[in-house]
gemmi code that builds the backbone of each chain (N, CA, C; Angstrom):
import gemmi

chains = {
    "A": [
        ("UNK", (164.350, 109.554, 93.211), (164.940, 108.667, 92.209), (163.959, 107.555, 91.881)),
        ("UNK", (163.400, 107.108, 90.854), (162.838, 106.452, 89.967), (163.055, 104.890, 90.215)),
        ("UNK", (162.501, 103.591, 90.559), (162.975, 102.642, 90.952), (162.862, 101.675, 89.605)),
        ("UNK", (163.490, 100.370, 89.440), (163.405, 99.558, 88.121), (162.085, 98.853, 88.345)),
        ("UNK", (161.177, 99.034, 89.550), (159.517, 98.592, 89.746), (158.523, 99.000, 88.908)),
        ("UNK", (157.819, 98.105, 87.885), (157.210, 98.787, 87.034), (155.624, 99.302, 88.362)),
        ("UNK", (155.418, 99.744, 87.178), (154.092, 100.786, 87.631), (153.123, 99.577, 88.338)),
        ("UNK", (152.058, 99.870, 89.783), (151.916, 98.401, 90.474), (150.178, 98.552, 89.960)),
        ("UNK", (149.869, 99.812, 89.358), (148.261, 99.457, 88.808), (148.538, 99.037, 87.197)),
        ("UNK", (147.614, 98.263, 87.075), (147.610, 97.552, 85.875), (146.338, 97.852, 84.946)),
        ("UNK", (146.394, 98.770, 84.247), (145.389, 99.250, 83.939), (144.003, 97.782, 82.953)),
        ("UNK", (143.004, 97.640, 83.228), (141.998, 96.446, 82.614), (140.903, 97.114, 82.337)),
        ("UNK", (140.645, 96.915, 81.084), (138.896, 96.919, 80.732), (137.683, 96.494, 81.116)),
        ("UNK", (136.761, 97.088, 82.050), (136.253, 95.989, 82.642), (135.216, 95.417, 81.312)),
        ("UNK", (134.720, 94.381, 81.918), (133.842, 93.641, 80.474), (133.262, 94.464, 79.614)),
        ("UNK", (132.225, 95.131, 80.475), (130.983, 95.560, 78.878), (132.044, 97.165, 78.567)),
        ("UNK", (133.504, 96.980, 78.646), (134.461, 98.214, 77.873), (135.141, 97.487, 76.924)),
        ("UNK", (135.318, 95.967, 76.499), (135.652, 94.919, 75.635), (135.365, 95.429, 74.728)),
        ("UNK", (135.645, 95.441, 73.692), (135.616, 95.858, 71.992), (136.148, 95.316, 71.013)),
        ("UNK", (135.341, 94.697, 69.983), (136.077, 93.710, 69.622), (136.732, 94.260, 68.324)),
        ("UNK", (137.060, 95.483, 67.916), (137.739, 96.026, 66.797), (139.421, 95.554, 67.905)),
        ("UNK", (139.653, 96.254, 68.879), (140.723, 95.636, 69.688), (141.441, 94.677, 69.819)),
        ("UNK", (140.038, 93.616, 70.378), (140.521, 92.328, 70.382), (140.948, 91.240, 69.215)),
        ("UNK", (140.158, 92.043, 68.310), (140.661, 91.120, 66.942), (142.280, 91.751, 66.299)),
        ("UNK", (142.625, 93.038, 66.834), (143.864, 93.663, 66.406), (145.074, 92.835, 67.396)),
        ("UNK", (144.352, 92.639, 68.589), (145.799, 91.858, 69.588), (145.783, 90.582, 69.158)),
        ("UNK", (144.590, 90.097, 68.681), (145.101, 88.800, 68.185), (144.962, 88.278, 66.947)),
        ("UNK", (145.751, 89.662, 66.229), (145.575, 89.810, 64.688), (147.814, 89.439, 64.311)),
        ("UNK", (148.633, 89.681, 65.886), (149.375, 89.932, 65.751), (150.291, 87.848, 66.357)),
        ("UNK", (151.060, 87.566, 65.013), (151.885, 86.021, 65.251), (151.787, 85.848, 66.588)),
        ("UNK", (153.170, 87.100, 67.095), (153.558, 86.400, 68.606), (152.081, 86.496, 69.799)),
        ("UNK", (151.355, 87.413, 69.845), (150.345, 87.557, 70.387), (149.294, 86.546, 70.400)),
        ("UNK", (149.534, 85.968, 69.382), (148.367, 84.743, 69.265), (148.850, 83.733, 69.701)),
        ("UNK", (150.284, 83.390, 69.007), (151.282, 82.282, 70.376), (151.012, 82.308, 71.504)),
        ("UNK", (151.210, 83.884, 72.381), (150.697, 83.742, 73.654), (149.295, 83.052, 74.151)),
        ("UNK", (148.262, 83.579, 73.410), (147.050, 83.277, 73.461), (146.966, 81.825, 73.182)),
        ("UNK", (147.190, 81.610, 72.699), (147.026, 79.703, 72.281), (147.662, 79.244, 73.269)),
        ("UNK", (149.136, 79.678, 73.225), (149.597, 78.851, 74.808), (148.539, 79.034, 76.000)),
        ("UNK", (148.175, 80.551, 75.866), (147.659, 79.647, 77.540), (146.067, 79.256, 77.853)),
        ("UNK", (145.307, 79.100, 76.047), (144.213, 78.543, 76.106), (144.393, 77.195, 76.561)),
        ("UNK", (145.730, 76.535, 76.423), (145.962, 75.232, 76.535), (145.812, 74.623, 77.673)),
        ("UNK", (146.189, 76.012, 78.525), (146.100, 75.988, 79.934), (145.187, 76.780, 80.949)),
        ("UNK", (143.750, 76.357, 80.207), (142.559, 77.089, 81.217), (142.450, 77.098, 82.461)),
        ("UNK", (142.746, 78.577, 82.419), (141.990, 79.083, 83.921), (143.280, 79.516, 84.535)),
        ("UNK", (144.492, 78.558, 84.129), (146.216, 78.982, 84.748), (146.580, 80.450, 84.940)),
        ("UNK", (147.700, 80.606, 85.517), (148.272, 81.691, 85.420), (149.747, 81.317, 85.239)),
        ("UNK", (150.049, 82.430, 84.398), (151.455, 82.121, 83.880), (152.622, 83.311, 83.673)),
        ("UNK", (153.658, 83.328, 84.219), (154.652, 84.259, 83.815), (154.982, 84.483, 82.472)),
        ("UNK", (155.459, 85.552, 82.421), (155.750, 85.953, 81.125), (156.910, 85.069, 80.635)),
        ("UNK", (157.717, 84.555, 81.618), (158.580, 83.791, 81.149), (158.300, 82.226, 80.277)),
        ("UNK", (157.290, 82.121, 80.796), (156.744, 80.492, 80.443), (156.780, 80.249, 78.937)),
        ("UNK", (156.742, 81.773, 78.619), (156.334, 81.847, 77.038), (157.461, 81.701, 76.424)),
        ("UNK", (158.444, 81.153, 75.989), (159.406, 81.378, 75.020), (159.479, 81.711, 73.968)),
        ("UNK", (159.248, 83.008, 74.008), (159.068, 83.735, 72.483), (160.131, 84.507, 71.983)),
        ("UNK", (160.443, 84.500, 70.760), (161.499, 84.676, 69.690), (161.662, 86.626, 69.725)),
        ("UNK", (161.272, 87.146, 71.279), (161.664, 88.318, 70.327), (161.849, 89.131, 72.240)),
        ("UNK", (162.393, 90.535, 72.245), (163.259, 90.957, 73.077), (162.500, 91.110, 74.461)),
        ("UNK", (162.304, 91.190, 75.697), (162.024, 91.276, 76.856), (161.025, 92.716, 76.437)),
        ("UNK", (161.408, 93.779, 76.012), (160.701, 94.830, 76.124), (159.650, 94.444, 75.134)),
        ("UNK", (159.558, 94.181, 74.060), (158.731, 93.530, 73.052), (157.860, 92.946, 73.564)),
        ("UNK", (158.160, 92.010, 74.093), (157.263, 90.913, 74.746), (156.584, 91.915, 75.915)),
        ("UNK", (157.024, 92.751, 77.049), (155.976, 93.694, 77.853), (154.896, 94.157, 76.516)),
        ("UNK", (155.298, 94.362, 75.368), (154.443, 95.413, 74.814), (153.312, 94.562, 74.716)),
        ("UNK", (153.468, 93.551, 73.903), (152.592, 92.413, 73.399), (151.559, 91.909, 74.577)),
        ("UNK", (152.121, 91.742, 75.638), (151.230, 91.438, 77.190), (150.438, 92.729, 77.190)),
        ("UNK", (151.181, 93.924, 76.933), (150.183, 95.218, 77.387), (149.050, 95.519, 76.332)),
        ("UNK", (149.580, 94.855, 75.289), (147.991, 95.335, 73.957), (147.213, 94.212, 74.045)),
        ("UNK", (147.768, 92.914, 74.714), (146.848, 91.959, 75.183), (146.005, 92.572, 76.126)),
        ("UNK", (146.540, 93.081, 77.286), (145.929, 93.437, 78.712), (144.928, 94.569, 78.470)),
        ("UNK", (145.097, 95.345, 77.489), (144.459, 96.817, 77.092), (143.260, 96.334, 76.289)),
        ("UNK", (143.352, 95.306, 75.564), (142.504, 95.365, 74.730), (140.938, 94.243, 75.414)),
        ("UNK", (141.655, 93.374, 76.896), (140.637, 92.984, 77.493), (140.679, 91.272, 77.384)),
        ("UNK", (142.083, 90.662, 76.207), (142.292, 89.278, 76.244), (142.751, 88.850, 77.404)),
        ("UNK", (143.795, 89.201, 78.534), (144.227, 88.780, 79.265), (144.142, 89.766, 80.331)),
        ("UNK", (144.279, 89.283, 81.693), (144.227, 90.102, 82.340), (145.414, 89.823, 83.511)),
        ("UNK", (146.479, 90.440, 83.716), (147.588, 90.548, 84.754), (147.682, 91.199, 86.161)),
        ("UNK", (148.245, 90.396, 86.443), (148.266, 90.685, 88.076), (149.507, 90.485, 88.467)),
        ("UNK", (149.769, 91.037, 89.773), (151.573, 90.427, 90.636), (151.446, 90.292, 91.391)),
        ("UNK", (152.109, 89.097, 91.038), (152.643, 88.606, 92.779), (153.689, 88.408, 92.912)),
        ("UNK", (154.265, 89.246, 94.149), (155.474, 89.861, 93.973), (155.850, 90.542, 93.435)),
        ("UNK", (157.210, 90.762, 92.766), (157.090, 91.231, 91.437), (156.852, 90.669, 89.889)),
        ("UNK", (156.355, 89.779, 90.222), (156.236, 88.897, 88.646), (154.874, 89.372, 88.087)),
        ("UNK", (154.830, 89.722, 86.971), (153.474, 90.165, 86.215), (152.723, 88.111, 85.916)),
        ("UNK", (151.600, 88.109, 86.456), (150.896, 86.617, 86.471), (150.055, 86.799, 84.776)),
        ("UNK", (149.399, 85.661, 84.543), (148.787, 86.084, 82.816), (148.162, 85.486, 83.125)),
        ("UNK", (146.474, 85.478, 82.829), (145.503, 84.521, 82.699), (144.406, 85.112, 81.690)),
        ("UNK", (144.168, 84.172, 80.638), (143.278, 84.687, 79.880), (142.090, 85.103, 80.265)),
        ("UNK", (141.591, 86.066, 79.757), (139.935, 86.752, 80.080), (138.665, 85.799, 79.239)),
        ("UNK", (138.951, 84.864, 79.276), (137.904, 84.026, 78.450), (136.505, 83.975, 78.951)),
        ("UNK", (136.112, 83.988, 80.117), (134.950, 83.868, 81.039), (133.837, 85.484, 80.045)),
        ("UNK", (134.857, 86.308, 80.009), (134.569, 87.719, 79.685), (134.894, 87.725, 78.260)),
        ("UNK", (135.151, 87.142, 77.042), (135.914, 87.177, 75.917), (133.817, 85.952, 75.046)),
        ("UNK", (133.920, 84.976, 76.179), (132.823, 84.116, 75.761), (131.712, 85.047, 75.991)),
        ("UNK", (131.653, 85.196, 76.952), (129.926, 86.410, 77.185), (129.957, 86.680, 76.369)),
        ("UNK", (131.001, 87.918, 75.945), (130.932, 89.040, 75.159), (130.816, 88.580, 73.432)),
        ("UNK", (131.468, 87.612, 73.007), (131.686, 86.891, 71.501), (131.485, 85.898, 71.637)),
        ("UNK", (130.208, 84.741, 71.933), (130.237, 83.586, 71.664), (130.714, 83.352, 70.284)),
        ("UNK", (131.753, 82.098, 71.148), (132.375, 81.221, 69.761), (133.847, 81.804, 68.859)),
        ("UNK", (133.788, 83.464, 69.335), (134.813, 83.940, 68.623), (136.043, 83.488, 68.814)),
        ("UNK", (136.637, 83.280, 70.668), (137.909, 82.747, 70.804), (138.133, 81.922, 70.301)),
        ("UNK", (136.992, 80.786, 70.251), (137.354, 78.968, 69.745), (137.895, 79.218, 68.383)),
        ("UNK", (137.179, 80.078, 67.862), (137.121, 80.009, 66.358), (138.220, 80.670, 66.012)),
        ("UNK", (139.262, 81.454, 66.588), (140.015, 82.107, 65.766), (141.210, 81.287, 66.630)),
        ("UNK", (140.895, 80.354, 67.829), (142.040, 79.182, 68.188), (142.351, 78.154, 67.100)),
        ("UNK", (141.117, 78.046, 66.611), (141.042, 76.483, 65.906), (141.439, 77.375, 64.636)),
        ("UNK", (141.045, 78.214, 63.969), (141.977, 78.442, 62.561), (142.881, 78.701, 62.840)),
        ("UNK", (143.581, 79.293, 64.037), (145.413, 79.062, 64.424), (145.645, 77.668, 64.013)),
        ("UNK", (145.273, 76.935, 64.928), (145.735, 75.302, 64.741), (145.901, 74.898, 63.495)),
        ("UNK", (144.352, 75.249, 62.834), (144.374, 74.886, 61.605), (145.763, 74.911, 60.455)),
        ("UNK", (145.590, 76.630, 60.640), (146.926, 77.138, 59.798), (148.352, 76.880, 60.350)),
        ("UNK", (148.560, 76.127, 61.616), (149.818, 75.807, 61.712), (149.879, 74.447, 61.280)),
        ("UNK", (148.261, 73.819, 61.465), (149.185, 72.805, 61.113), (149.259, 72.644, 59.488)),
        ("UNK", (148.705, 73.191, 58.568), (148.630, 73.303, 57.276), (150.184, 73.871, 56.983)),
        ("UNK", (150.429, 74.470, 57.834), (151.749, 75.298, 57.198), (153.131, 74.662, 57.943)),
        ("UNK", (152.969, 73.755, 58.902), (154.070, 72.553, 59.521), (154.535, 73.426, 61.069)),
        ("UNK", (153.979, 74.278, 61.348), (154.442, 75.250, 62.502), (153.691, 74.576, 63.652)),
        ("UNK", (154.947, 74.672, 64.539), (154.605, 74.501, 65.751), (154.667, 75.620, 66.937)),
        ("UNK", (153.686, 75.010, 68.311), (154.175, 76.441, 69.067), (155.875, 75.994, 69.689)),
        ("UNK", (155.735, 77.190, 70.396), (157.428, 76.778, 70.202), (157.366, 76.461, 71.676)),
        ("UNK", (158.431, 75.594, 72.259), (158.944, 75.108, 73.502), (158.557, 75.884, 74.504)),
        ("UNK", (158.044, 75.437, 75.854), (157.746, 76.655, 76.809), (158.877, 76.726, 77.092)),
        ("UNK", (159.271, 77.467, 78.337), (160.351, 78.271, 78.847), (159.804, 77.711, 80.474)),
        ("UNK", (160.782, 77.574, 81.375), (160.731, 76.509, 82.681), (159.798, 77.142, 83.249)),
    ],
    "B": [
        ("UNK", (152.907, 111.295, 30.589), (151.734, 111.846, 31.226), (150.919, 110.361, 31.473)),
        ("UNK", (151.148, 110.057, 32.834), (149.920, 109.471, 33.844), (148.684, 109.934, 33.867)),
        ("UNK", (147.614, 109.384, 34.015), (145.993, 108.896, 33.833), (145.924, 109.153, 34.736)),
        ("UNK", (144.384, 109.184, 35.299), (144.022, 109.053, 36.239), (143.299, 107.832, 36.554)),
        ("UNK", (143.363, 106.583, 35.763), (143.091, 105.103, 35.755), (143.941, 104.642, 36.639)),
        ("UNK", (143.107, 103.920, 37.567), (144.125, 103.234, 38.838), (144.784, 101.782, 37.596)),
        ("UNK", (145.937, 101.155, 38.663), (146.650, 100.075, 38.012), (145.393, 99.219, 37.471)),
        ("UNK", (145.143, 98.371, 36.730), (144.388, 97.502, 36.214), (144.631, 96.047, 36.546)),
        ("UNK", (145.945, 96.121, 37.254), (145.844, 94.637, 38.089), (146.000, 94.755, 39.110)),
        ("UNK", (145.032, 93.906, 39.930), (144.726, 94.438, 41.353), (145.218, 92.821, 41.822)),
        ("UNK", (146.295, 92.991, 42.492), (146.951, 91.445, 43.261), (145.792, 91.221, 44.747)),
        ("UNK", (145.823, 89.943, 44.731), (144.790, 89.030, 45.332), (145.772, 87.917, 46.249)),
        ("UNK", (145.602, 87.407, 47.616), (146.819, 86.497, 47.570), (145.445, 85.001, 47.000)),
        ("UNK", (146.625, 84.230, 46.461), (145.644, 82.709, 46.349), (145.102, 82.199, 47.562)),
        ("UNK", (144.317, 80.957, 47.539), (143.489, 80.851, 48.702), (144.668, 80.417, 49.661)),
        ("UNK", (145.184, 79.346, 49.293), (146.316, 78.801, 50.442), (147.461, 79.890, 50.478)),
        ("UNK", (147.537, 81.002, 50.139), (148.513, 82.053, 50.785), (147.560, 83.242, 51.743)),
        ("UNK", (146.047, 83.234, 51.527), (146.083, 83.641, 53.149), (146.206, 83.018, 54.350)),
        ("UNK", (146.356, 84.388, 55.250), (146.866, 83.821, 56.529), (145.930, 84.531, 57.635)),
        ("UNK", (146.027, 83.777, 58.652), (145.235, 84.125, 59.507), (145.414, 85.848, 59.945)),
        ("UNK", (146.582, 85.762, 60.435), (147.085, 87.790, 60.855), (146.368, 88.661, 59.868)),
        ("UNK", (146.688, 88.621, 58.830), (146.433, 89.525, 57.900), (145.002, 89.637, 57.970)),
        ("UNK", (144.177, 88.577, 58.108), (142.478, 88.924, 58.018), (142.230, 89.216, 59.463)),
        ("UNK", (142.601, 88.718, 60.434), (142.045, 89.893, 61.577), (142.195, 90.749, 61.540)),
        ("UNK", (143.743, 91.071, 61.020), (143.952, 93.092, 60.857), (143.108, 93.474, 60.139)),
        ("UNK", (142.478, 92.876, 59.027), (141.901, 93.609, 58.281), (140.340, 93.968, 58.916)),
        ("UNK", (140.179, 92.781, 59.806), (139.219, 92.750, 60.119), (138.773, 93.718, 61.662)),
        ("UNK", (139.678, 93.814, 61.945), (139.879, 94.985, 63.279), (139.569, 96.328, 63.355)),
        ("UNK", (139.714, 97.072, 62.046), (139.456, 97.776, 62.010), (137.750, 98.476, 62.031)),
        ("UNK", (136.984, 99.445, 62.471), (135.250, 99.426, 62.313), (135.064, 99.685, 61.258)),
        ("UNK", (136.160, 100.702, 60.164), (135.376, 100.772, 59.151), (135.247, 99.192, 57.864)),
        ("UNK", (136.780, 98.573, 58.181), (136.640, 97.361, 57.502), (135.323, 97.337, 57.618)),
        ("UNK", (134.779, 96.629, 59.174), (133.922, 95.559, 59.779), (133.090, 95.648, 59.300)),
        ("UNK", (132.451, 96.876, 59.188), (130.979, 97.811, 58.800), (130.977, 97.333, 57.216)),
        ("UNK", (131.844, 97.533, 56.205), (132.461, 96.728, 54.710), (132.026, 95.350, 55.019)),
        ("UNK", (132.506, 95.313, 55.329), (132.304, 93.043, 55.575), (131.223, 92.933, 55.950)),
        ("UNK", (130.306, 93.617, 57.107), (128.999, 93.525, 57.193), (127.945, 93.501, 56.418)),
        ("UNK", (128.204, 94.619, 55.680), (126.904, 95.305, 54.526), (126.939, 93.992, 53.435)),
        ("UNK", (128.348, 93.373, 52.782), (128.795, 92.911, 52.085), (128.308, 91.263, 52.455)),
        ("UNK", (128.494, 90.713, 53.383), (128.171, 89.783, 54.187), (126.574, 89.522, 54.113)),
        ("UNK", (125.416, 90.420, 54.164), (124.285, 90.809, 54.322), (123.902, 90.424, 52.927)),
        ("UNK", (124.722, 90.943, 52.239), (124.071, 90.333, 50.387), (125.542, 88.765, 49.840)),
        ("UNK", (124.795, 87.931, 50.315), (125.761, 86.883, 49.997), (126.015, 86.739, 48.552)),
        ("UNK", (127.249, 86.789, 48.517), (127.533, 86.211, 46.775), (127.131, 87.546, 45.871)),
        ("UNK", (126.848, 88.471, 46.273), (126.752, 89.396, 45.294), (127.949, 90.729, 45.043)),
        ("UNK", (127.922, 91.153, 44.297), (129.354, 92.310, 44.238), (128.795, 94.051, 44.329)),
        ("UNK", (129.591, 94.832, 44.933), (129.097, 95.780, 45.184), (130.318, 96.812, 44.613)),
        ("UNK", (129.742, 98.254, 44.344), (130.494, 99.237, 43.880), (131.149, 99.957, 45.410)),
        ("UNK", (132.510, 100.852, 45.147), (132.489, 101.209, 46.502), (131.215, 101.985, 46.730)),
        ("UNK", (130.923, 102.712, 45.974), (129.761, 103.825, 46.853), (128.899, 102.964, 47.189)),
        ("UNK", (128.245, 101.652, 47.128), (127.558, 100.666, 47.589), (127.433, 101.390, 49.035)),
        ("UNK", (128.992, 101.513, 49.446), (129.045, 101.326, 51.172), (129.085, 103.224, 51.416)),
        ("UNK", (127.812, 103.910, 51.973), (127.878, 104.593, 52.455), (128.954, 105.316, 53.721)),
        ("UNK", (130.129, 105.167, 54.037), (131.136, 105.310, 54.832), (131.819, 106.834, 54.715)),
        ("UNK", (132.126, 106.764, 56.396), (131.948, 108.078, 56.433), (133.714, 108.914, 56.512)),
        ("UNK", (133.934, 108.148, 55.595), (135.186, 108.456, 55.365), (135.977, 109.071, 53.767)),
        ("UNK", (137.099, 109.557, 53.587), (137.554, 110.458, 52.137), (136.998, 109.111, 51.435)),
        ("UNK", (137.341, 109.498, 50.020), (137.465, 108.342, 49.202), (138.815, 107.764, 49.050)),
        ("UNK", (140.056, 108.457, 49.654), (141.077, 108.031, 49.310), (141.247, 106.592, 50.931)),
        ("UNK", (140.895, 107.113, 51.793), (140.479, 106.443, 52.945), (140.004, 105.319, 52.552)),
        ("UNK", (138.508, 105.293, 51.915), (138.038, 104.055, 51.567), (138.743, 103.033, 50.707)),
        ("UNK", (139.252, 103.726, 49.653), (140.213, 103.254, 48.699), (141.528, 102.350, 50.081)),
        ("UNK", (142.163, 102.898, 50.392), (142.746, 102.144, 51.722), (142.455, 101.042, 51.959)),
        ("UNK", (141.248, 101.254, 52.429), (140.786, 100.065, 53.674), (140.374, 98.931, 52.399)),
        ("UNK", (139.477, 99.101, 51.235), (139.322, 97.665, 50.509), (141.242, 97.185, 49.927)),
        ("UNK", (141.577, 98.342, 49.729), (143.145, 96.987, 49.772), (143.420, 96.820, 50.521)),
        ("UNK", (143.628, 96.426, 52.034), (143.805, 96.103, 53.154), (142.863, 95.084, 52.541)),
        ("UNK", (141.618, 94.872, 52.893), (140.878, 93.792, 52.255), (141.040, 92.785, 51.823)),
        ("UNK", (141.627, 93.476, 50.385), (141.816, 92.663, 49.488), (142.969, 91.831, 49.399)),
        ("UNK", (144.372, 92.815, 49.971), (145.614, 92.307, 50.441), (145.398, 91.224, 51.328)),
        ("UNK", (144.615, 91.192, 52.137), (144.353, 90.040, 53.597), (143.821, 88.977, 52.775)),
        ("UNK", (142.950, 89.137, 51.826), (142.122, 88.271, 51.274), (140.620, 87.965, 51.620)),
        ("UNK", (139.770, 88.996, 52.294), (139.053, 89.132, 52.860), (138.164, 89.394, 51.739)),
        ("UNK", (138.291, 90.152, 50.397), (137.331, 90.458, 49.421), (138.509, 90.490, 48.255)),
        ("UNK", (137.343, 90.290, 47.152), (137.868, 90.344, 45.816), (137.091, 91.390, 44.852)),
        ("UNK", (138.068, 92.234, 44.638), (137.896, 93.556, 43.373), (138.146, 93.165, 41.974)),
        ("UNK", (137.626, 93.460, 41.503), (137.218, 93.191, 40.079), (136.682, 94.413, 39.282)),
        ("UNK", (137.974, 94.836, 38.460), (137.009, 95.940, 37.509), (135.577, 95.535, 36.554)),
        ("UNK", (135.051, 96.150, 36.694), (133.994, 96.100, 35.799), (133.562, 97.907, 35.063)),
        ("UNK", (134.213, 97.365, 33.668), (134.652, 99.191, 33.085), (135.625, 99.950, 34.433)),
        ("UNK", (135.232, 101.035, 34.230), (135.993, 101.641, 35.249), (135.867, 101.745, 36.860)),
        ("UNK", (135.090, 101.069, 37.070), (134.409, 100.787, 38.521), (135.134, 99.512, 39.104)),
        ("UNK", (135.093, 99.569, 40.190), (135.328, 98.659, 41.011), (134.677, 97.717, 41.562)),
        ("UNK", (134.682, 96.595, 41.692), (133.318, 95.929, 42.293), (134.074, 95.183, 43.482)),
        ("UNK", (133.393, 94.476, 44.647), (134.043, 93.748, 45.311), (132.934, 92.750, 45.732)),
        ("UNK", (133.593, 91.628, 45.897), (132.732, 90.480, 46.413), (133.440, 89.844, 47.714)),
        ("UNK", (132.838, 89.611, 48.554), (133.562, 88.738, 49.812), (133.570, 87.131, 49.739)),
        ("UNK", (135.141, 87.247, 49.973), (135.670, 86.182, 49.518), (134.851, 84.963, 50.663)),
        ("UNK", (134.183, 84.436, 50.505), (133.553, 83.490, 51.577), (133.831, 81.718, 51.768)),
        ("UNK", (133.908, 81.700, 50.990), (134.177, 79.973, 50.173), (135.472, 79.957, 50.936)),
        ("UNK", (136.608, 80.904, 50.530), (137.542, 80.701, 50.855), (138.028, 80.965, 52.082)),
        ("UNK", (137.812, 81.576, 52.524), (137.715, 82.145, 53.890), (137.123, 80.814, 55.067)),
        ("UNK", (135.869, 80.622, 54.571), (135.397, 79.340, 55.174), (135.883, 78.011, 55.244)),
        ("UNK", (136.869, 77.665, 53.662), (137.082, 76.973, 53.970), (138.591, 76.488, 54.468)),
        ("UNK", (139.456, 77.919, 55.041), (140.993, 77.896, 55.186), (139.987, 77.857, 57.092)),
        ("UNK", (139.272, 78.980, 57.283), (138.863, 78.558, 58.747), (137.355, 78.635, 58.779)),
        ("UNK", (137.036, 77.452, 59.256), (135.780, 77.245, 59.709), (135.302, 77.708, 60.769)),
        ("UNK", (134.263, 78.717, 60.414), (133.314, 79.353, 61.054), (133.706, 80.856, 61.907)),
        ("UNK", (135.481, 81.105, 61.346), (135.651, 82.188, 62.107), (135.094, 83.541, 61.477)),
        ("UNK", (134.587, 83.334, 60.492), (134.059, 84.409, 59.565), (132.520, 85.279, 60.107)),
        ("UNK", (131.926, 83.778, 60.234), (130.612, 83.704, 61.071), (130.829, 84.063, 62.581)),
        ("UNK", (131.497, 83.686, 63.087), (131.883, 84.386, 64.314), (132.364, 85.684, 64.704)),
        ("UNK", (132.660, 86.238, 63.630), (133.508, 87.570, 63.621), (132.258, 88.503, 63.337)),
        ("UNK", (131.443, 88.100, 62.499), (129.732, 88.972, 62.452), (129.032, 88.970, 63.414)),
        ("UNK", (128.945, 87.561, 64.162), (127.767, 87.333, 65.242), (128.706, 88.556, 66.045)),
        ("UNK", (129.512, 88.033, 66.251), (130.158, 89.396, 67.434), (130.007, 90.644, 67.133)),
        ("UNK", (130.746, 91.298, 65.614), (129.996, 92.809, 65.788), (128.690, 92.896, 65.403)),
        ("UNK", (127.772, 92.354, 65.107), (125.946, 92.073, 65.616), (125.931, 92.210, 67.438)),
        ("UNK", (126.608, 91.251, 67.835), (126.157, 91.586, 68.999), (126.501, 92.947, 69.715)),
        ("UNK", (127.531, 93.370, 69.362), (128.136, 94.338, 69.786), (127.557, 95.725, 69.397)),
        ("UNK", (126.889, 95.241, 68.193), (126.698, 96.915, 67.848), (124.864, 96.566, 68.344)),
        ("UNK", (124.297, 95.870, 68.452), (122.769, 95.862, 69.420), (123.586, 96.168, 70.640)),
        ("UNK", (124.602, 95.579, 71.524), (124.597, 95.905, 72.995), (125.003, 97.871, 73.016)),
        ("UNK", (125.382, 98.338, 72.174), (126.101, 99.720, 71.954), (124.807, 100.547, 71.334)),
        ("UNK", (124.002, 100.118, 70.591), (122.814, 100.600, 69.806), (123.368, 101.478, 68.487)),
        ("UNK", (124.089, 100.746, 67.945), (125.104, 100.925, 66.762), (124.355, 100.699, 65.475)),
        ("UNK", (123.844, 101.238, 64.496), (123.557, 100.573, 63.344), (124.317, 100.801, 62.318)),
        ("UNK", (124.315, 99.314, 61.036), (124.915, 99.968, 60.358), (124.627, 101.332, 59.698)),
        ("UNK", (125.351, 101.914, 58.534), (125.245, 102.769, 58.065), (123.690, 103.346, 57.104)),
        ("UNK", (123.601, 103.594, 56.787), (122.511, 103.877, 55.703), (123.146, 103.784, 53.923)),
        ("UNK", (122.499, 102.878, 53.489), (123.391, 102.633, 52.110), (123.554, 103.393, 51.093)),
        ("UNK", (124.456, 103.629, 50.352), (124.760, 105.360, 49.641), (123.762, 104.708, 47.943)),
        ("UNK", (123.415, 105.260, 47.002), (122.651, 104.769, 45.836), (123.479, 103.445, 45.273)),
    ],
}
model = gemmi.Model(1)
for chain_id, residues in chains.items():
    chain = gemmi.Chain(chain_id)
    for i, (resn, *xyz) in enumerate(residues, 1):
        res = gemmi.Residue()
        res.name, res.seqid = resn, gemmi.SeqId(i, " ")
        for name, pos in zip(("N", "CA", "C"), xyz):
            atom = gemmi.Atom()
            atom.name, atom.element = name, gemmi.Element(name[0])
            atom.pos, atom.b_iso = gemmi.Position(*pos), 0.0
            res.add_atom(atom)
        chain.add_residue(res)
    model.add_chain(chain)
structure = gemmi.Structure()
structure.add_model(model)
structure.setup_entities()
């Protein structure tokens, strides 16, 4: 019988498998870039999926962590059972100088041009 | 009885209706990238599609510059029955600064670390 434990390997790209047709598609996507901005805010952290309070369903949100995790932006781990989040930036800068900053700061930009904020964390 | 003349107005969004999502998607893709590259390489000038040697149908290519053009990434312009496109840069640069330039240095770097060149240019 099948347990409600997700799967305990987490599949990651190691660096020079980074691609940035990928990485520009995971963070081509609203809520995905929310994530990403939230936790540029918080370098080097690790963060539950919960922290994120995002506007859309529990399974949704696994997906969004997993085309993050696949594509080499973030990289997850558990402890316990909690999936942990910490951005791959160390590996994101090698690989694209300047690209993360730059597609953080035209987030900012365009939220704040357009009155959007990120939304409230979650405890 | 329908032509075989595509529509003659080709929608563009204005500068302050692009958005960030839409030009990474567009930009995610390799064959976009390889488009934006060649295009990028001759600043300010306009190119026919066959410009871009790509190794894809024509209905394919046809695709990917409205994706483009939809994102706001380039601007088509008939000229007689041809198509021309120019990359939208001004605007692009100036909704986000420097992510444009960053999005090249990266697939530059990427396609020297891979030994990727672009294409060979069609007449």
């Amino acid at each position: 019988m099948s347990t409600a434990t997700s799967p305990r390997v987490l599949n990651h790209p190691a660096r020079e498998d980074i691609r940035l047709g990928p990485v520009l598609h995971a963070l081509s996507d609203p809520v995905r870039l929310r994530i990403v901005r939230a936790m540029a805010r918080g370098a080097g952290e690790e963060f539950s999926c919960s922290y994120f309070a995002l506007p859309v369903t529990k399974s949704t949100c696994t997906h969004h962590f997993r085309v993050l995790r696949e594509s080499g932006v973030l990289r997850q781990t558990y402890q316990g059972t909690a999936k942990m989040n910490s951005l791959r930036r160390a590996d994101l800068d090698a690989l694209f100088p300047g690209l993360l900053d730059s597609v953080l700061a035209a987030a900012d930009a365009q939220a704040d041009r357009l009155g959007e904020e990120l939304p409230a964390q979650g405890g």
